[in-house]
Every structure is written in structure tokens, then in C-alpha cells.
C-alpha positions as CSV (number, residue, x, y, z in Angstrom):
1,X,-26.0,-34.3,-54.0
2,X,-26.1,-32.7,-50.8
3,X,-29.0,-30.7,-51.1
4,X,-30.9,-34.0,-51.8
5,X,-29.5,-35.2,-48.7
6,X,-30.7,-32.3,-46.4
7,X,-34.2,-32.2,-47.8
8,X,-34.6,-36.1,-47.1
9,X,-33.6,-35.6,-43.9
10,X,-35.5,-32.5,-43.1
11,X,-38.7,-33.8,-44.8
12,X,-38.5,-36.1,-42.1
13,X,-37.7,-34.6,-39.4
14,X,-40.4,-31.8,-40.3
15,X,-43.2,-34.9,-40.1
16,X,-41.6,-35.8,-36.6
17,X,-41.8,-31.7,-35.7
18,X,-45.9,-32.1,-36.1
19,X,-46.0,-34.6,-33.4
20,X,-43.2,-33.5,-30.6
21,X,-40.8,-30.6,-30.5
22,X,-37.3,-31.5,-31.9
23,X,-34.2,-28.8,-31.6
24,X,-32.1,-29.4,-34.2
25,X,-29.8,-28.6,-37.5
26,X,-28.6,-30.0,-40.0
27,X,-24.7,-29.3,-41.7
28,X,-23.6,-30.3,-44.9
29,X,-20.0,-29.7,-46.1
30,X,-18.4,-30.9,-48.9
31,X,-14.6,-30.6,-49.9
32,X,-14.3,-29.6,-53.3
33,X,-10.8,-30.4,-54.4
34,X,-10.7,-28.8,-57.5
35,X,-12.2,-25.8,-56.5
36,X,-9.9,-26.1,-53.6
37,X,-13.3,-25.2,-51.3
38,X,-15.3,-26.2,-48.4
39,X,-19.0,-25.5,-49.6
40,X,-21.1,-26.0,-46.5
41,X,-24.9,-25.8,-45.9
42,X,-26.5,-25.6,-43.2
43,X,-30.2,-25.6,-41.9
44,X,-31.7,-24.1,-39.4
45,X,-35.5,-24.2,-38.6
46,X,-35.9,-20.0,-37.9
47,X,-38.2,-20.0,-34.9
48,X,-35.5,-21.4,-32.9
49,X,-33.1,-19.0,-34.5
50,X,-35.3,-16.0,-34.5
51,X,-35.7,-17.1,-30.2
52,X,-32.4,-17.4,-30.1
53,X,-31.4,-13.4,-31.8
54,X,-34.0,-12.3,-29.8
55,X,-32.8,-13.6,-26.2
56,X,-29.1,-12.3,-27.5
57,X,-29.6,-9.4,-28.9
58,X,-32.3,-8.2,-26.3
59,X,-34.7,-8.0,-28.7
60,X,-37.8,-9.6,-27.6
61,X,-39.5,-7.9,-31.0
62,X,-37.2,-8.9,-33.5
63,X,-38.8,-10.6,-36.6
64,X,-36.6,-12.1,-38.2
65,X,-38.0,-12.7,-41.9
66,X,-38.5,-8.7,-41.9
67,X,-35.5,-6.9,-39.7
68,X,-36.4,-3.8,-39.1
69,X,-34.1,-0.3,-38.9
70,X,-32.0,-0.6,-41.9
71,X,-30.7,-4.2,-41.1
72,X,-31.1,-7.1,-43.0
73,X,-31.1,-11.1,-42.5
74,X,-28.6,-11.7,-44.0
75,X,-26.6,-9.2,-41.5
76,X,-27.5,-10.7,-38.8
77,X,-27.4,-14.6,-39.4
78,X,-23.5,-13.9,-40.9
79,X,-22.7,-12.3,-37.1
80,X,-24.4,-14.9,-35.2
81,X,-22.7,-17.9,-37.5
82,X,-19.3,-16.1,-36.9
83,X,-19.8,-16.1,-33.4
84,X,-21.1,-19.7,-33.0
85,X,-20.2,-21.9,-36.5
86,X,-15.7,-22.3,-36.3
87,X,-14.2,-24.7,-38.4
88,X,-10.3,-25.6,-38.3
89,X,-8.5,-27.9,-40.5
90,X,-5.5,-29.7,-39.2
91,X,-5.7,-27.0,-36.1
92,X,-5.5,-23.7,-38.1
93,X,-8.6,-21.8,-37.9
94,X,-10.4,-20.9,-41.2
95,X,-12.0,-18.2,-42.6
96,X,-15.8,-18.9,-42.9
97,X,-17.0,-16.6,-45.7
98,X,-21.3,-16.1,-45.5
99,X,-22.7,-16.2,-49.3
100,X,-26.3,-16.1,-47.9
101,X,-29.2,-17.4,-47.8
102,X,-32.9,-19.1,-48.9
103,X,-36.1,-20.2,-47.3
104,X,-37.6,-23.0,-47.5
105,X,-40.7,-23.6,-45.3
106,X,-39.9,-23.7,-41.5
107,X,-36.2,-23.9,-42.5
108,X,-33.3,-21.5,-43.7
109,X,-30.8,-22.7,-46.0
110,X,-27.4,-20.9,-45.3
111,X,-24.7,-21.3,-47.9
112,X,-21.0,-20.5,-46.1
113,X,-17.9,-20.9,-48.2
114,X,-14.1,-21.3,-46.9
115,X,-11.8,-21.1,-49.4
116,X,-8.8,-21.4,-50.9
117,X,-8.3,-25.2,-49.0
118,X,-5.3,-27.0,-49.1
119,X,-5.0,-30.6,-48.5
120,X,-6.0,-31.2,-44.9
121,X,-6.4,-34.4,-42.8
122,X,-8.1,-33.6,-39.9
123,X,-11.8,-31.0,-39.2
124,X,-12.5,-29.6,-36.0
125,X,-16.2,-28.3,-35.8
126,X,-17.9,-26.2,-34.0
127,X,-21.4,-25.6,-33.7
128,X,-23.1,-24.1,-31.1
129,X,-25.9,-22.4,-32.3
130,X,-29.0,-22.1,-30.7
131,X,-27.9,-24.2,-27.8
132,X,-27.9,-21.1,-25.4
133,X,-31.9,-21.5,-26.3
134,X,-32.5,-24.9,-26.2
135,X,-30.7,-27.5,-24.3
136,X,-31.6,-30.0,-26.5
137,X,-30.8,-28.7,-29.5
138,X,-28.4,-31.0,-31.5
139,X,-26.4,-29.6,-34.6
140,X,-25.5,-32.4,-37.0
141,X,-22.9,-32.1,-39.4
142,X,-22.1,-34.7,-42.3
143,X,-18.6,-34.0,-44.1
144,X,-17.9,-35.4,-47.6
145,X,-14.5,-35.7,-48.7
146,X,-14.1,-38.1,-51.9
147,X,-15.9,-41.3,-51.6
148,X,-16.0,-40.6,-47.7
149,X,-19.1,-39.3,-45.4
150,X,-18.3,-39.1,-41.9
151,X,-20.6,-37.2,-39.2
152,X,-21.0,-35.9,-35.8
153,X,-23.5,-35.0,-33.3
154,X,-22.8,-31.8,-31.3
155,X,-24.6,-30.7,-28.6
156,X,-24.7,-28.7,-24.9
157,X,-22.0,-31.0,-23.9
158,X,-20.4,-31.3,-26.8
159,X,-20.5,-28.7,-28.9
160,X,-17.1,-29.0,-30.7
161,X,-16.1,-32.4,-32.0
162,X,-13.3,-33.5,-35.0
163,X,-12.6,-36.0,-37.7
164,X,-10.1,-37.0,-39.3
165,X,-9.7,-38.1,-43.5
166,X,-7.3,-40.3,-45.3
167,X,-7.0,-38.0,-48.2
């Protein structure tokens, strides 16, 4: 279900990339109650990420489809997330656990797990990736819980944002 949702949304949003610039990703996550799990998605379109682990890792010749020296994608997309993707339910801070990650055209897909999750009311995100590259970049992030789909729109000035579930 979500997966349908991000590639709708990025379909579109690649069409309106062909015509103007647009900074932006896209944050799925879905409480799994029986699996007592947050499964998030998120996607990110990777020349605004590979900018962005250049400019902050000084690395003007970073590629990052192909690291070089040993280190892989995967190494240093879970660093950067860790540094700028925080999630806290009802104000305790959780454990995001990286699983990895796919390409699909312009885009990565990362998959990012926290569990175990206990019954929680209220989710504090945030998301600041890229932002330091692109002032305009805004990070959207659509939570399913149940029946329920609530969202937010972080950016520069906000980049950290809650909501709050009637479990």
C-alpha cells in the first residue's frame, strides 16, 4: 500500500522535475501493530543526496552509485540518515535501524525499521536531509496508523514537526 502511494506521487513529481527544479522527499511510515514495528520508506532523488555527501564529507568527487575505497552506499546513506532522520514516540527517542536500500530511476528507496514499538500516541519527526544543500528542499512524511494517515511538511524552518494518534 505504501509503496503504491510513493510511486504515484513520485511519478508525478518526476513529470514536474522535467519542467522546473523541485527539492524534495518523500517519507512513508507505517505502524505495524502486530509486528509491533515502524516500517518506514523514504525517497530521496540521489543527485541532491550525492551534492549533499559531497559538500559534507568534502568530497567534491564522490559518486555515489559507485563509492570508492572500500566503502559502500549503503555505509554512507545509514550515517547521513542517522545524523539527519530522528524519530521519537511520545518523547523517547527511537532507534532507527537502516535495512538498505533500491534504485529506482532518479530516486533511492531506503527501507529503515524501528522496532520493537509499543503503543504510542504521539511522533515527533525529524528530517532534515539535504536542506543544508537546498533551501528549498521540503521532506514530506505521511504516517499510517490503522485507518488514520496524517502528514507533515518539513522544511529549513521547520524541519522537525509532530502528530499525535488516537490509538
Amino acid at each position: 500500500m505504501i509503496l503504491l502511494h510513493v510511486v504515484t506521487y513520485f511519478q508525478f513529481l518526476t513529470l514536474s522535475f522535467c519542467f522546473h527544479p523541485i527539492h524534495v522527499s518523500v517519507t512513508e511510515i507505517e505502524f505495524d501493530e502486530k509486528d509491533r514495528a515502524l516500517e518506514i520508506m523514504m525517497r530521496v532523488f540521489i543527485d541532491d543526496l550525492e551534492l549533499t555527501l559531497q559538500n559534507s564529507l568534502r568530497q567534491p568527487e564522490l559518486d555515489l552509485l559507485n563509492p570508492k575505497n572500500g566503502v559502500t552506499t549503503d555505509q554512507l546513506v545509514s550515517g547521513y540518515l542517522r545524523d539527519h532522520f530522528k524519530i521519537m514516540l511520545d518523547n523517547k527517542i527511537q532507534k532507527i535501524n537502516y535495512l538498505g536500500h533500491e534504485r529506482e530511476s532518479e530516486a533511492f528507496i531506503f527501507y529503515i525499521e524501528i522496532k520493537p514499538v509499543k503503543k504510542w500516541k504521539t511522533i515527533h519527526v525529524e528530517n532534515d536531509i539535504i536542506m543544508a544543500t537546498h533551501n528549498d528542499q521540503s521532506n514530506l512524511v505521511h504516517v499510517y496508523v490503522k485507518d488514520q494517515v496524517k502528514s507533515l511538511r518539513l522544511t529549513k524552518n521547520t524541519p522537525f514537526d509532530k502528530l499525535t494518534f488516537e490509538n
